[in-house]
ZAMARGU-4260 file (C-alpha; in steps of 0.2 Angstrom, whole numbers, plus 5000, padded with zeros to 4 digits):
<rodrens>
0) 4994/5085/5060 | 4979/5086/5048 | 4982/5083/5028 | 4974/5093/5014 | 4964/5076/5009
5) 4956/5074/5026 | 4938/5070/5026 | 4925/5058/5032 | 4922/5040/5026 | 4909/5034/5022
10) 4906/5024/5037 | 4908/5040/5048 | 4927/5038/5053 | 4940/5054/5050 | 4954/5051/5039
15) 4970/5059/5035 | 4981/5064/5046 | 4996/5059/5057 | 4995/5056/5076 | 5008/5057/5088
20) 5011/5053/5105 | 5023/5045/5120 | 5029/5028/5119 | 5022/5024/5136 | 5003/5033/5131
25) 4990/5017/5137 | 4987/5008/5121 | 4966/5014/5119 | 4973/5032/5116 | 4978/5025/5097
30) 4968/5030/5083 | 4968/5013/5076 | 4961/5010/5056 | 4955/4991/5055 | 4964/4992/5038
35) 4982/4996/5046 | 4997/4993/5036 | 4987/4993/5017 | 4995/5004/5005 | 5001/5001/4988
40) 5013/4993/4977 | 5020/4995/4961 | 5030/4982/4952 | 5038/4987/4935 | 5038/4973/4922
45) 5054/4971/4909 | 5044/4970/4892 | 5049/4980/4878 | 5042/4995/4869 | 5030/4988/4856
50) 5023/4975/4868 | 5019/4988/4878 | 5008/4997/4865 | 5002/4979/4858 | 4995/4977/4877
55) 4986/4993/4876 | 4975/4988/4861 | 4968/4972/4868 | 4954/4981/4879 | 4943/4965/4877
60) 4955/4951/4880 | 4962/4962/4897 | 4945/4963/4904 | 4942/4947/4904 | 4960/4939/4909
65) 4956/4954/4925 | 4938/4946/4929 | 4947/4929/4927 | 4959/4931/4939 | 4948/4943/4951
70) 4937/4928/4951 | 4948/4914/4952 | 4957/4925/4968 | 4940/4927/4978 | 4937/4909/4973
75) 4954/4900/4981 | 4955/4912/4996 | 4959/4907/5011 | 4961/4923/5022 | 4976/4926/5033
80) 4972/4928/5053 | 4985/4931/5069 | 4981/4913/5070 | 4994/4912/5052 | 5007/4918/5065
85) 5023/4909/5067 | 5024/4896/5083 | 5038/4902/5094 | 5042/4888/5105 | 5053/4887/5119
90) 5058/4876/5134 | 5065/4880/5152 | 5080/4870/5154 | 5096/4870/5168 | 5106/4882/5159
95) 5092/4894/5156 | 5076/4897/5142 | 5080/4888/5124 | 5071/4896/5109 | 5067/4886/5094
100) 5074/4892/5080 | 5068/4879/5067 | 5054/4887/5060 | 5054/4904/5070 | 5049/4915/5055
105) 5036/4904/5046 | 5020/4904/5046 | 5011/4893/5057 | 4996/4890/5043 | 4995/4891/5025
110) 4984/4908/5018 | 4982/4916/5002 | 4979/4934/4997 | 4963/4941/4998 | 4953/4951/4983
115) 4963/4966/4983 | 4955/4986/4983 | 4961/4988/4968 | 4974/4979/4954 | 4979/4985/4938
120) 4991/4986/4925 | 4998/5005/4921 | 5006/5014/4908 | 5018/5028/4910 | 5030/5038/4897
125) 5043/5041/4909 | 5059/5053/4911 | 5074/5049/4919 | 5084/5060/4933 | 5100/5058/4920
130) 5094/5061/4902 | 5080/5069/4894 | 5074/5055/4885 | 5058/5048/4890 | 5054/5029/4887
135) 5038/5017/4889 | 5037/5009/4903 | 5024/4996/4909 | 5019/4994/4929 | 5007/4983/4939
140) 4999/4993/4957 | 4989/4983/4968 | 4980/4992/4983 | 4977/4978/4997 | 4981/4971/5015
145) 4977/4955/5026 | 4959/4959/5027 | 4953/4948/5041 | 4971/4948/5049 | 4970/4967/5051
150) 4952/4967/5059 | 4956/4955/5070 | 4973/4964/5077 | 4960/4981/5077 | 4951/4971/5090
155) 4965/4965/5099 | 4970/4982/5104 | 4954/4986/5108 | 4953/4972/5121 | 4970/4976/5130
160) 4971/4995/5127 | 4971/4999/5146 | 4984/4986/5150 | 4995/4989/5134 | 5006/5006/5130
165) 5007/5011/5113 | 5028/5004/5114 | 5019/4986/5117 | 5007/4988/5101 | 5022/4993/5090
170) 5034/4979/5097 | 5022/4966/5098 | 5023/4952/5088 | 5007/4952/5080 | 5010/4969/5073
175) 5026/4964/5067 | 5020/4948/5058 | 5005/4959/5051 | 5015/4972/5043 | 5026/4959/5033
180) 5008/4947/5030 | 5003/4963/5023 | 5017/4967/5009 | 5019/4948/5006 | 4999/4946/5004
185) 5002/4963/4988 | 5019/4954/4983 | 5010/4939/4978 | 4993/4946/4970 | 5004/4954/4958
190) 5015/4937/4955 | 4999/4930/4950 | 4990/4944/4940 | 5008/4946/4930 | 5008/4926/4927
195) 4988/4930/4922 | 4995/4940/4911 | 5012/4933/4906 | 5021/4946/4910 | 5038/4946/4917
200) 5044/4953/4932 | 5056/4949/4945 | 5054/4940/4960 | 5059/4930/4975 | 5056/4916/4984
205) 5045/4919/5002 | 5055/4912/5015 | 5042/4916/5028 | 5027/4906/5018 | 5020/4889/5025
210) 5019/4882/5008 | 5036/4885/4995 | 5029/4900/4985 | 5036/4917/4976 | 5033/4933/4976
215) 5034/4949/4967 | 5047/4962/4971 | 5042/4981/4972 | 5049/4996/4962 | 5039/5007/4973
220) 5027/5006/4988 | 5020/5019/5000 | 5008/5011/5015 | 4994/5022/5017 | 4990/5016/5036
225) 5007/5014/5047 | 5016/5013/5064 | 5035/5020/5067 | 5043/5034/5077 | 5049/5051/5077
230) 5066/5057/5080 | 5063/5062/5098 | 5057/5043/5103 | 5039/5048/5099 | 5026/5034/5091
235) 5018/5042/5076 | 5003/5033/5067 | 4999/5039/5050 | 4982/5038/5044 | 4982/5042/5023
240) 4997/5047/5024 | 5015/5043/5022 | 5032/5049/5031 | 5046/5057/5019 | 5060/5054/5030
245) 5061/5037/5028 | 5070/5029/5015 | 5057/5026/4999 | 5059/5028/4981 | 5043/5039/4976
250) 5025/5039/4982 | 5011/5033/4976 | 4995/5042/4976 | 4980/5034/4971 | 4966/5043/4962
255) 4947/5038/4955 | 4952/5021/4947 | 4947/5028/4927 | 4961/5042/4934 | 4975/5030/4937
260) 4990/5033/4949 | 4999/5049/4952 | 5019/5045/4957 | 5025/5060/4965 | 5045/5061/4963
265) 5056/5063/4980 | 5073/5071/4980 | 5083/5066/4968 | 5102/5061/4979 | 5098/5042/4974
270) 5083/5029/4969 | 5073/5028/4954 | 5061/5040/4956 | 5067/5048/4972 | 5071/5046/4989
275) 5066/5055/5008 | 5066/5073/5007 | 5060/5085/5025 | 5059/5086/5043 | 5048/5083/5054
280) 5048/5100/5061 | 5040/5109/5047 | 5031/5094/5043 | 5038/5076/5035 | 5021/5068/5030
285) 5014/5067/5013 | 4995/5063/5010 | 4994/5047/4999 | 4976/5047/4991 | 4962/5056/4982
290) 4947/5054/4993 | 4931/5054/4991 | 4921/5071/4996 | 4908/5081/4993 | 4918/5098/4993
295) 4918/5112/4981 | 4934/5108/4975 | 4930/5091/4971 | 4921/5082/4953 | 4910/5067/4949
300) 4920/5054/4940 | 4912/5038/4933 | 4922/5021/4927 | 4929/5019/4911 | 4928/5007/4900
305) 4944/5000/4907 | 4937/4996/4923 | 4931/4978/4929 | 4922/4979/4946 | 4921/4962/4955
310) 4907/4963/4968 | 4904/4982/4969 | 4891/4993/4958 | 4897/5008/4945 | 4890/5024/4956
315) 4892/5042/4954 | 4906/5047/4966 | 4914/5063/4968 | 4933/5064/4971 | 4945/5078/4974
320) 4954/5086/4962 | 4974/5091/4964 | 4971/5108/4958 | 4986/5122/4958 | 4978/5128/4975
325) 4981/5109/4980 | 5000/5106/4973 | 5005/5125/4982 | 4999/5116/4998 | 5010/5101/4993
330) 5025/5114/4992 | 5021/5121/5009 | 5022/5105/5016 | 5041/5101/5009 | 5038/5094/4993
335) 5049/5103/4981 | 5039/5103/4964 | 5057/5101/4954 | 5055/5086/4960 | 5042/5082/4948
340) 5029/5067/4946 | 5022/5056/4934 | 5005/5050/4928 | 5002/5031/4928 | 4988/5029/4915
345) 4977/5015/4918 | 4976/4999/4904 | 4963/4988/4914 | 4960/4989/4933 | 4952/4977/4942
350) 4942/4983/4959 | 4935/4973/4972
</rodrens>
């Protein structure tokens, strides 16, 4: 199934779109993305009203806590690899194979995040399901993954993609490791951009990590690459794209970086901003992203002044625009517009 925001990257590679396929398919069938399992997350911060609005006047003193901490992030990485997975030892004894179960979910090696996509904090004046009465409300997104991790796991299934099914990638322990490296590597570049910032928001402690350490826990978070099933047994890959039957609470939607974040809404039976909604016989996928293309629905966007660029250079870039033509093609797809989304305004956004 193609999406409305399918295109080709710059590199050459076609995105957008969800793949299907048998469970026992050979493995090299797999339209593998050598960022699988990055997608975004959005943490809400508990900080009242007026230092919300206070934290929208310091442009100056935002941009350079975010090049700070961008810097300070490339500076202490050390990048997480399938060599980071945990060591599960066992023994073959007279009664049978005994598992170790002493450290079986940590990692085997200390990492830390990499310089994410994309980080910033967000505004949004946003309306409850219940009441009518709308209410500031302060957010933090990050856009990233296990960079080197995920390349490596791209070139793993290369290698054994005649001898592996498609059932072996999705089951295997690297991929189950690297999903969970992935939202743990977001989780804590958000601890450490809110403590950058000195803003609270909850967390946890990560049980999984080699070294004691928390991390952040999401209000929201939508994967933009991804492995599950369908409900005949299926295995589905989504590539910029997310599926709405499972349990979620929103999506996020990420557009130019001066644009912000769109949240679209789900159905409203329960969660914050809205839970699964569809089928996957009309359809059950949602496109996650504003792309870059040179179509005659699109426009040339440049940064804003709230825009702090790591290593890359301000260009001219043209990105599609969510025009009525765009949201009827939404509703086509199962999204009921009732639903309703929201506009996460950008404060300072940090890009790699």
């Amino acid at each position: 199934m193609v999406m409305p925001t399918h295109h080709i990257n710059e590199i050459g590679h076609f995105m957008g779109f969800r793949y299907s396929c048998p469970v026992f398919a050979q493995a090299s069938t797999l339209p593998l993305n050598r960022n699988m399992f990055h997608g975004t997350m959005m943490v809400q911060c508990d900080i009242p009203d007026d230092k919300i609005l206070q934290l929208m006047l310091k442009k100056t003193e935002n941009k350079a806590l975010m090049q700070e901490s961008l810097q300070k992030l490339d500076q202490n990485c050390i990048p997480a690899t399938l060599d980071c997975i945990p060591e599960n030892s066992s023994a073959l004894t007279k009664s049978g194979t005994v598992q170790s179960t002493g450290l079986r979910s940590v990692d085997s090696k200390h990492w830390t995040p990499e310089v994410p996509d994309r980080i910033g904090l967000y505004h949004a004046y946003i309306k409850g399901y219940n009441r009518d009465v709308r209410t500031h409300r302060l957010f933090i997104i990050c856009t990233s993954g296990t960079y080197k991790a995920c390349d490596e796991f791209c070139n793993l299934v290369i290698d054994v993609g005649s001898q592996w099914t498609v059932n072996d990638v999705m089951t295997s322990e690297e991929a189950w490791w690297l999903k969970r490296a992935c939202q743990r590597a977001r989780a804590r570049t958000i601890r450490l951009f809110a403590e950058k910032f000195d803003l609270p928001i909850p967390t946890m402690q990560d049980i999984q990590s080699y070294k004691p350490q928390s991390l952040s826990l999401p209000t929201t978070e939508t994967l933009e690459h991804d492995l599950s099933t369908l409900s005949n047994g299926d295995l589905v890959l989504y590539n910029g794209c997310i599926d709405t039957t499972k349990k979620m609470n929103g999506i996020l939607c990420n557009m130019h970086p001066s644009e912000g974040v769109m949240l679209f809404k789900g159905s409203p039976k329960a969660a914050c901003f809205g839970t699964m909604y569809g089928n996957h016989t009309v359809c059950g996928t949602f496109p996650v992203n504003a792309p870059v293309v040179d179509r005659l629905e699109s426009m040339t966007v440049l940064d804003s002044s709230c825009i702090v660029r790591h290593a890359s250079h301000n260009t001219k870039t043209k990105y599609m625009c969510f025009d009525e033509s765009y949201y009827k093609n939404l509703e086509a797809m199962q999204w009921n517009r009732d639903y309703g989304m929201e506009a996460l305004i950008p404060i300072v956004v940090g890009l790699k």
